[in-house]
N, C-alpha and C positions, 0 to 999 in steps of 0.2 A: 314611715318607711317610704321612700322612694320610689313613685312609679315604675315599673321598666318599662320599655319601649318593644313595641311589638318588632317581629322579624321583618315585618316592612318598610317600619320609623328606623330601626337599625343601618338596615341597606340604604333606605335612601337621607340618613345622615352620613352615613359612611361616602356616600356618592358626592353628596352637595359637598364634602369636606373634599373627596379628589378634585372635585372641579372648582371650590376656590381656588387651593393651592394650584390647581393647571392655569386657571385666569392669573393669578398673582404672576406667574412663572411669564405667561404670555405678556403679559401688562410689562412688563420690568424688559423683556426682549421686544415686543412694539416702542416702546421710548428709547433702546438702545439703536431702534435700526429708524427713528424718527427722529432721535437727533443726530446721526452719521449720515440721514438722507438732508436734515438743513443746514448741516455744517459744508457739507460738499454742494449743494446747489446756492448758497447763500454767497459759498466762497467764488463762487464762478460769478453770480451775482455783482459781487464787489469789487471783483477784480475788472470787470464791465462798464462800472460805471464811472473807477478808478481811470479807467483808461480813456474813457471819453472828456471826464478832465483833461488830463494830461496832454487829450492831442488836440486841447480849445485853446483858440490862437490868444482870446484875453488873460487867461493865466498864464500862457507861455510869457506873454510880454512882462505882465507884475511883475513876474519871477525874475526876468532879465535885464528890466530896468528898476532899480529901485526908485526911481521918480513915480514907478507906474504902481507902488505895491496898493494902492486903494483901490484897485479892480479886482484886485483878488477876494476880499469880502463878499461884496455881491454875488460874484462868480461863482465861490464855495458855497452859499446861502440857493442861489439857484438850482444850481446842481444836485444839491440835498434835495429841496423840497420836490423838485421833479423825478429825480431819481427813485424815491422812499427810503432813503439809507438813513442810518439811526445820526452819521456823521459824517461829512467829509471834509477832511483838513488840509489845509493848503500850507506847504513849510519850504524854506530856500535849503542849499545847500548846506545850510551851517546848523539844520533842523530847526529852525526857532521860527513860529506858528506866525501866519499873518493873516488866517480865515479857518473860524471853528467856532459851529453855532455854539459853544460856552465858551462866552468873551475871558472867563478868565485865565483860559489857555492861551489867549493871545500874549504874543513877546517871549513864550516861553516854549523849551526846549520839550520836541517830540520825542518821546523813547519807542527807537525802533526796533529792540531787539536784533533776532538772529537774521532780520531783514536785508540781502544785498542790494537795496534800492540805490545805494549812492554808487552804488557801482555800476548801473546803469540796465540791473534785473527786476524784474515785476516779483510781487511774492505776495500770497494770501495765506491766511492764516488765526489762528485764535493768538489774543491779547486780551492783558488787560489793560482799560482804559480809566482812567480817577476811580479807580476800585471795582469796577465792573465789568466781565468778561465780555468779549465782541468776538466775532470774526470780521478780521479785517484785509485788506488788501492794498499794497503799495506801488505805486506806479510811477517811474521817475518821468520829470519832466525834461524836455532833450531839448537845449536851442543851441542850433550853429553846432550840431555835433556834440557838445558839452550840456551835461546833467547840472539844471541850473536847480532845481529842487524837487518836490516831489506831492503828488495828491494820494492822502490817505483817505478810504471809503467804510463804514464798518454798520456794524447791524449786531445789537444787542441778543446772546441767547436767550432763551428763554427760560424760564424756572421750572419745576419739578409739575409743580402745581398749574403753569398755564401748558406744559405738554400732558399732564395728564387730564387738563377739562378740554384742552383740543378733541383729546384720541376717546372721551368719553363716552358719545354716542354708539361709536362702534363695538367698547367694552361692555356695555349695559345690552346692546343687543346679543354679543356673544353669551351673555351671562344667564341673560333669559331664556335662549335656544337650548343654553347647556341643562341649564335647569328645568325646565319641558323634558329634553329628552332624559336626564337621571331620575327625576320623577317615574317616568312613563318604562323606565329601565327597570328602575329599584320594585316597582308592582307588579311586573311578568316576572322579575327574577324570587321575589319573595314568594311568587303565586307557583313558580314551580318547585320550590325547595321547599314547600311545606306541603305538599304532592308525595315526593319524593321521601317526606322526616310525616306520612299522616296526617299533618296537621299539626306538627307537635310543637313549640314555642321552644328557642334553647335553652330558656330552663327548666323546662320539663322534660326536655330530651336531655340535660345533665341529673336529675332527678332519676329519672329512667336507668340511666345507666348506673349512679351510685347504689339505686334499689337490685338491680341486677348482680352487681360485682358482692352484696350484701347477703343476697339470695345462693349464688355461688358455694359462696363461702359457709353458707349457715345452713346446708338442708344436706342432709346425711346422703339422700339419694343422688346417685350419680348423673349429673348434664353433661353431654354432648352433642356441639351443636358443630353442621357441616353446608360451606355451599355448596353451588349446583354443581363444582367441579370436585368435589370430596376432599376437601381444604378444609381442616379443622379451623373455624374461627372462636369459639369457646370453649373451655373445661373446664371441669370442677373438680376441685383435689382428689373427693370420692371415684368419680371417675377416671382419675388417672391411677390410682391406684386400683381400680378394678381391673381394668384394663394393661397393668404395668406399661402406661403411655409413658416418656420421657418427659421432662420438667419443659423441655423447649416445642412440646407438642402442637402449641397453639401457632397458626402460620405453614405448618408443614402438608402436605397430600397424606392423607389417610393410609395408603395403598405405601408412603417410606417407612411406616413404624413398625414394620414385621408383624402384624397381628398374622391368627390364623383365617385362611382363608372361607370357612365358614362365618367368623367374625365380622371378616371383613363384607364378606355378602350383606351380612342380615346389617350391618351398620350402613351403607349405602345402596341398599336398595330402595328403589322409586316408590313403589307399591307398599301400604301403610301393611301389616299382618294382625294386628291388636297385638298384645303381648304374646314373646319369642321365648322361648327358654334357650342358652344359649353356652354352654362348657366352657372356661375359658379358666385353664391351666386345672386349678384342682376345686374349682367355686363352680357353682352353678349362677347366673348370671338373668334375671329376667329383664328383656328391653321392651320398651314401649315407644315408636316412631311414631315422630308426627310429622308428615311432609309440610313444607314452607311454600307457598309461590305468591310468584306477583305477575299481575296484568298475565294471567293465562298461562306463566311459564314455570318451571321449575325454581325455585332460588334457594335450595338446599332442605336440611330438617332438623330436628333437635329430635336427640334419643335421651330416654330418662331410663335410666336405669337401678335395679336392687337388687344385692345378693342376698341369696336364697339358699344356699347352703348349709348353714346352721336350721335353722328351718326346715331343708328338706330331709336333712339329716334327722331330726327330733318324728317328723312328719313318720320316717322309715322305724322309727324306734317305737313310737307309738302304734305301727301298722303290727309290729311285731307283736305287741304285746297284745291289741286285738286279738292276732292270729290265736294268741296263747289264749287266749278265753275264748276262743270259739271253739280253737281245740277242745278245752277244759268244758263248754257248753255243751260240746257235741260227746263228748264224755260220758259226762253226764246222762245226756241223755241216753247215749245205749246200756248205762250201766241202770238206768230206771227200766228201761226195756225187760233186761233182765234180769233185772230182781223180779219185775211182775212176772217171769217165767216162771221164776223157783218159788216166788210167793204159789202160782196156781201148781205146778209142783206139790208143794206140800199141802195145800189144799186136798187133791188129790189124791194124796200118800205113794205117789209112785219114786218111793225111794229111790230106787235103782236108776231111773231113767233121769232122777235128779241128778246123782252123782255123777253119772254119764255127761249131763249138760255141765255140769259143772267145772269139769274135768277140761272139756272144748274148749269155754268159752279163756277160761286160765292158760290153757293152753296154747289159743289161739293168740293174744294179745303175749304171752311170754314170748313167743316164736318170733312175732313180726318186732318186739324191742331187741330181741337177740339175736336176727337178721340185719336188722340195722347197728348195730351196736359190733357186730364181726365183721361190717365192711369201713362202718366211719369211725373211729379212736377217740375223734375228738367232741367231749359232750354236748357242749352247746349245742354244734351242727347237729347232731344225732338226736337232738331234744327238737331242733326245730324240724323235722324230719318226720319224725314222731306227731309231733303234734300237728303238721298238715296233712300227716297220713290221714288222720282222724277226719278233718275239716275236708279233704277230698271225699270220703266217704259219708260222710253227711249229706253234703251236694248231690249225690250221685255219681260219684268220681272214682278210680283208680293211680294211687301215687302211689309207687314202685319205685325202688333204688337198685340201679342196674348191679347186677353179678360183678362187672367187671369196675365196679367201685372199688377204690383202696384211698381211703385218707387217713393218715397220722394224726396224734396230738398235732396243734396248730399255734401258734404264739396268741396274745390273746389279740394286739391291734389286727393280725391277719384272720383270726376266728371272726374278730367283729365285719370286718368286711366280708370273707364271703358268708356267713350269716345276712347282711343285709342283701348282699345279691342274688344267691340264692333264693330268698325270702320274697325279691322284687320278680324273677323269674317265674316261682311257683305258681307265684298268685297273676301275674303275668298270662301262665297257659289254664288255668282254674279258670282266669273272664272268660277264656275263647272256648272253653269246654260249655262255660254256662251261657254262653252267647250262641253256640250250635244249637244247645238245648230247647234254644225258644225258639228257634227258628218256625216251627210247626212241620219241617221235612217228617213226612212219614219214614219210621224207620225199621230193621226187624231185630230182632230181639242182640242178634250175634253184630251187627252193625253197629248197632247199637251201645255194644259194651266196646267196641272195639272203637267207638267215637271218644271215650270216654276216660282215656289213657292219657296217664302226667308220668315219661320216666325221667330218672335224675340222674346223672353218674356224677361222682365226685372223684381226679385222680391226680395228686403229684406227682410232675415227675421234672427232675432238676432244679426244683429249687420253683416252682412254677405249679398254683393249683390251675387246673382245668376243668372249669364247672360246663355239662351238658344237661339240657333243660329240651325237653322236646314232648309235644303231646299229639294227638290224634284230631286236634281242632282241626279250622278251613285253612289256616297256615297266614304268611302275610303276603301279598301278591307286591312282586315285582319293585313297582312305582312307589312302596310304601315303606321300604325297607330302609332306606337312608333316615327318613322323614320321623320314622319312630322315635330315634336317636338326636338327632339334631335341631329338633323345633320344639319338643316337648310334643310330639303330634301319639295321638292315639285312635286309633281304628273304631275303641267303641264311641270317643267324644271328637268327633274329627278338628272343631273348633279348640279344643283342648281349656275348656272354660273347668274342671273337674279332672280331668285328667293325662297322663303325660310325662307325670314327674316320677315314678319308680324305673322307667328305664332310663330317663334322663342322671338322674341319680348315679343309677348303677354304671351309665357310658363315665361319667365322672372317678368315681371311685375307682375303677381299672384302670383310667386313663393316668390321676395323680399315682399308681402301683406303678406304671409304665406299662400295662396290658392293654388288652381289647374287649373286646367284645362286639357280636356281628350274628345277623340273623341269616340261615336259609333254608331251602327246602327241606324236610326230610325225607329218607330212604322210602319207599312203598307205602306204607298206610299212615306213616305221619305225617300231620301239618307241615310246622314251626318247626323250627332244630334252633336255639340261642347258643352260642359258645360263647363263651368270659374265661379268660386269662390272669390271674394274679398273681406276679410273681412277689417271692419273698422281698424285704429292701431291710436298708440296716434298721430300721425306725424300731422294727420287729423285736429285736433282741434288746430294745430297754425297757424296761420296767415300766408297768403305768403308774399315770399319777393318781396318787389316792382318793376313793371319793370322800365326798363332807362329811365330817366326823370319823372318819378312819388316819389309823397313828398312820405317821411316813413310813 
């Protein structure tokens, strides 16, 4: 396998590779503006030394006497050598050479090109020469008025290869400064982007993220993660479906996706709570925030989240069926109580005062089922009713169902809910009845009994029950009243580490009926006063589904 290269070897290959290609760039436009700077000085050059032929009285003469053309050799050989020109050619009017250091141009015809020399203009310029390019320049020579020939001057270009080892020292110094400073570049810039990425190598920062996007996808419980501006930057399917976030959620402000505004608190708040219990539509919802920051500041948080609703739900079903054997315990127990009565009774033989007791006791339990049972219709309710009467009385308690109760048979999904809020109520004012209890407040006997009252009213009317729950507890002060509801918060576990969730439940359940429920003072010697709202909805009038093992 192939080494990879650290995020430092990266940058600064990455760098040395911009500043070849910048030197190449540079190199290729230095030799462009080094041969346009020796073609125009070279040209002016030429045209210089052209002209100082031209106006030398022994070539004027060759030119003009042809007795005299053997001066003109010399003449052009001088001229060169002191000049430095690669060539200069001495030619008559008729162009045909009579001095040009390669003797075998002599006698033969100069190609002038687009040169007006014979016409009596100077002109410099590139040529080629026996196959090799020059800049040259032409200069006519003038006697008596008349253009008797002309001195040509020129200077070989130079090749690729001798402008590039000309311009070489300068390039290899450019090369090294550049490479010093992308060096010295590429190791503050790698030093601070692995600052900035922990320390992470890009392929562990793509490792990272494919483990994440993996994670996402694969863990049932809901992520959501926000910056320090409440920008959703990740979701998880579960959470968007907890949440009924939109599929485009990711990218958008928190505060545009309509959440409710209790949501929306407990999802952007600064301050961690440990886990939230949190309503959201007809689920109960627990969040767990964990703030983000870097270098001392905010930079957002990740909420994890689990529905808890199926669970709170079985949790409430399970509390019932408790209830029902504490009922049935506490049963029990008074119906041991008094059998030991009628046992010592007949011990005794006091007939009479047996019958008498016995007559009470049938009596009395006939009376408080038949009390209940001519205000509530419907059994279940009336069975749960019954059986907290019992478990308040155990405790040391009084549970009374107000006179001015009237409920009907009930459908059964609407029996099962208020049964469970109800039930969360009950037991709700029973903590705070047995929480006064321990308090150690001395009390007297009538205060006493009068601290010790749970009444219930149950009444439809329009289509809407109206459950009333109220006892003789310390009540719930002020500040506490929201918090009951909306955190999972409870009075006797303030941390809510054990408890929280039966009224959390219960604000759930009214809320998916479309009701309420709401805590406040009560009248004169009560605490607490709960009221819950559950109106009827169509769901009511279908049939349930059968349980396991029951025909359809």
């Amino acid at each position: 396998m192939r080494p990879r290269l650290t995020l430092a070897g990266q940058f600064l290959a990455l760098q040395l590779t911009i500043i070849v290609i910048v030197l190449i760039v540079v190199t290729g436009v230095a030799l462009a503006q080094f041969d346009a700077a020796f073609r125009h000085t070279e040209s002016q050059r030429m045209s210089a030394i052209a002209e100082t032929g031209a106006a030398t009285e022994t070539i004027r003469i060759g030119l003009s006497d042809p007795g005299q053309r053997g001066l003109l050799a010399p003449a052009g050989e001088s001229l060169r050598s002191l000049s430095g020109a690669d060539f200069v050619i001495i030619a008559d009017r008729g162009l045909r050479i009579f001095a040009s250091p390669d003797p075998s141009d002599l006698e033969r015809e100069l190609s002038v090109g687009p040169s007006p020399v014979l016409s009596g203009r100077s002109w410099s310029g590139p040529i080629e020469h026996n196959g090799a390019p020059y800049i040259a320049a032409h200069v006519p020579v003038i006697a008596n008025g008349t253009v008797v020939g002309l001195v040509a001057a020129g200077r070989a270009l130079p090749t690729v290869g001798q402008r590039l080892l000309a311009a070489a020292p300068g390039i290899l110094t450019y090369l090294a400064i550049a490479a010093a400073i992308g060096l010295a570049g590429s190791l503050l810039l790698a030093r601070r982007v692995k600052r900035q990425t922990l320390g992470l190598e890009p392929d562990a920062i793509t490792r990272l993220v494919r483990h994440r996007e993996a994670m996402l996808h694969g863990i049932k419980e809901g992520v959501l993660g926000l910056d320090a501006s409440g920008r959703v930057t990740l979701i998880s399917e579960s959470a968007q479906a907890l949440l009924g976030l939109p599929a485009d959620a990711t990218g958008r402000h928190l505060a545009e996706l309509g959440l409710d505004a209790d949501l929306l608190a407990a999802l952007t708040s600064d301050n961690a709570h440990g886990e939230q219990v949190v309503a959201v539509r007809d689920r109960v919802i627990i969040l767990n925030q964990m703030p983000l920051s870097q270098t001392r500041a905010a930079a957002g948080s990740v909420t994890t989240m689990r529905d808890r609703t199926d669970l709170l739900a079985l949790q409430s079903e399970l509390a019932v069926s408790k209830t029902t054997t504490d009922a049935l315990r506490a049963q029990a127990h008074e119906f041991s109580n008094q059998l030991h009565v009628i046992s010592g009774l007949l011990e005794l033989e006091e007939y009479d005062e047996l019958g008498s007791y016995v007559r009470q006791v049938g009596g009395t339990r006939a009376q408080l089922t038949e009390s209940i049972r001519t205000l509530i219709a419907d059994p279940a309710v009336a069975a749960l009713l019954i059986a907290k009467t019992s478990l308040a009385t155990e405790q040391g308690s009084t549970l009374r169902v107000s006179e001015a109760s009237r409920l009907a048979h009930l459908p059964d999904r609407l029996t099962a809910d208020v049964v469970t809020v109800v039930g969360n109520l009950i037991d709700n004012a029973l903590e705070a009845l047995a929480q006064l209890s321990t308090t150690g407040s001395p009390q007297t006997p009538e205060s006493s009994q009068q601290a010790s009252i749970v009444e219930v009213t149950l009444v439809e009317d329009s289509g809407v029950v109206v459950i009333q729950v109220r006892d003789t507890g310390p009540g719930v002060p002020e500040h506490e009243r929201a918090r009951i509801f909306e955190r999972g918060y409870s009075t006797k576990d303030p941390h809510g580490r054990s408890r929280g969730y039966g009224l959390a439940l219960t604000q759930v359940i009214c809320a998916r009926r479309g009701g309420t429920v709401h805590v406040r003072s009560g009248p004169e010697k009560w605490g607490a006063e709960f009221v819950a709202t559950l109106p009827r909805i169509a769901d009511d009038d279908r049939p349930a589904l059968p349980e396991d093992g029951d025909s359809a």
